[in-house]
C-alpha positions as CSV (number, residue, x, y, z in Angstrom):
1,X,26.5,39.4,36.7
2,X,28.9,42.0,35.0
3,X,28.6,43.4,31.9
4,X,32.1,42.4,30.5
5,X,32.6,41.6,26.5
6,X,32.0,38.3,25.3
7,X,35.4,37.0,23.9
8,X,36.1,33.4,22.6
9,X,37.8,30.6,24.4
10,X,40.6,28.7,23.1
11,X,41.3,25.7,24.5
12,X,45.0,25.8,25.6
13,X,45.8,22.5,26.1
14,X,44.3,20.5,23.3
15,X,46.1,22.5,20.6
16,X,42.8,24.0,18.8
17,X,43.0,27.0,16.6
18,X,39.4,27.8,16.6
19,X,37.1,29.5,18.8
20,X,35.1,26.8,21.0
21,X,32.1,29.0,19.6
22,X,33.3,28.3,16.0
23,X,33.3,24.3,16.6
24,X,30.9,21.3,16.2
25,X,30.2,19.0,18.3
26,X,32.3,16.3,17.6
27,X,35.4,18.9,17.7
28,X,34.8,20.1,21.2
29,X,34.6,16.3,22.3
30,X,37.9,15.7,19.9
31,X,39.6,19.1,22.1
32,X,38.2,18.0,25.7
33,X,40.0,14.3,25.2
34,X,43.1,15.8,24.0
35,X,42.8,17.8,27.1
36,X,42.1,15.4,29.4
37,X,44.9,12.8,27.7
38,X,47.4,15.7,28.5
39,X,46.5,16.6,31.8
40,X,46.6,13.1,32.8
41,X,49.8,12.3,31.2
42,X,51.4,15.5,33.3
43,X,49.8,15.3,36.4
44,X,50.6,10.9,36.4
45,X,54.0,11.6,35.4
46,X,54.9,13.0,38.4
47,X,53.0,10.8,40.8
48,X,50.0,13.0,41.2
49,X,46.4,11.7,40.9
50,X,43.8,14.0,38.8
51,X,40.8,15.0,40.6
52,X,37.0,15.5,38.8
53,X,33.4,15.1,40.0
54,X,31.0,12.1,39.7
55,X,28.1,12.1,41.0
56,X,28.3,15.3,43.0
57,X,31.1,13.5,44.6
58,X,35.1,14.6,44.1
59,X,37.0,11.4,42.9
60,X,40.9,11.3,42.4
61,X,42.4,9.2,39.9
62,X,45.7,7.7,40.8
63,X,48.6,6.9,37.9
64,X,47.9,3.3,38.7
65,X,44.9,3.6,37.8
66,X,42.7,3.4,40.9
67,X,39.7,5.9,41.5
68,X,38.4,6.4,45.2
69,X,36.5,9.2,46.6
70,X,38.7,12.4,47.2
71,X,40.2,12.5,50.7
72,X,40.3,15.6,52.4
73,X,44.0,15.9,54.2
């Protein structure tokens, strides 16, 4: 592993104004669900599924709502 500087991540997406280091709990869940509302509403609006992993397994979620094992094209 490097040696490169510690610096704070700010979550982009979900609006936040603080450091992720600088929040509780509950605020990192509150950013992470704004982030995945947004993602979802951007990624669905133009047809697109969302892909995340359950299970050790890669799933994509489709705008209408279905959720099947990711399939590899």
């Amino acid at each position: 592993m490097t040696n490169m500087p510690a610096t704070p991540n700010y979550l982009r997406y979900g609006g936040a104004e603080k450091s992720t280091f600088e929040m509780s709990s509950e605020e990192l869940e509150q950013a992470a669900q704004s982030i995945l509302r947004r993602a979802k509403e951007k990624a669905f609006s133009k047809g697109r599924p969302i892909h995340f992993m359950k299970d050790g397994i890669v799933m994509s979620e489709y705008p209408d709502g279905r959720i099947e094992p990711a399939k590899k094209d």
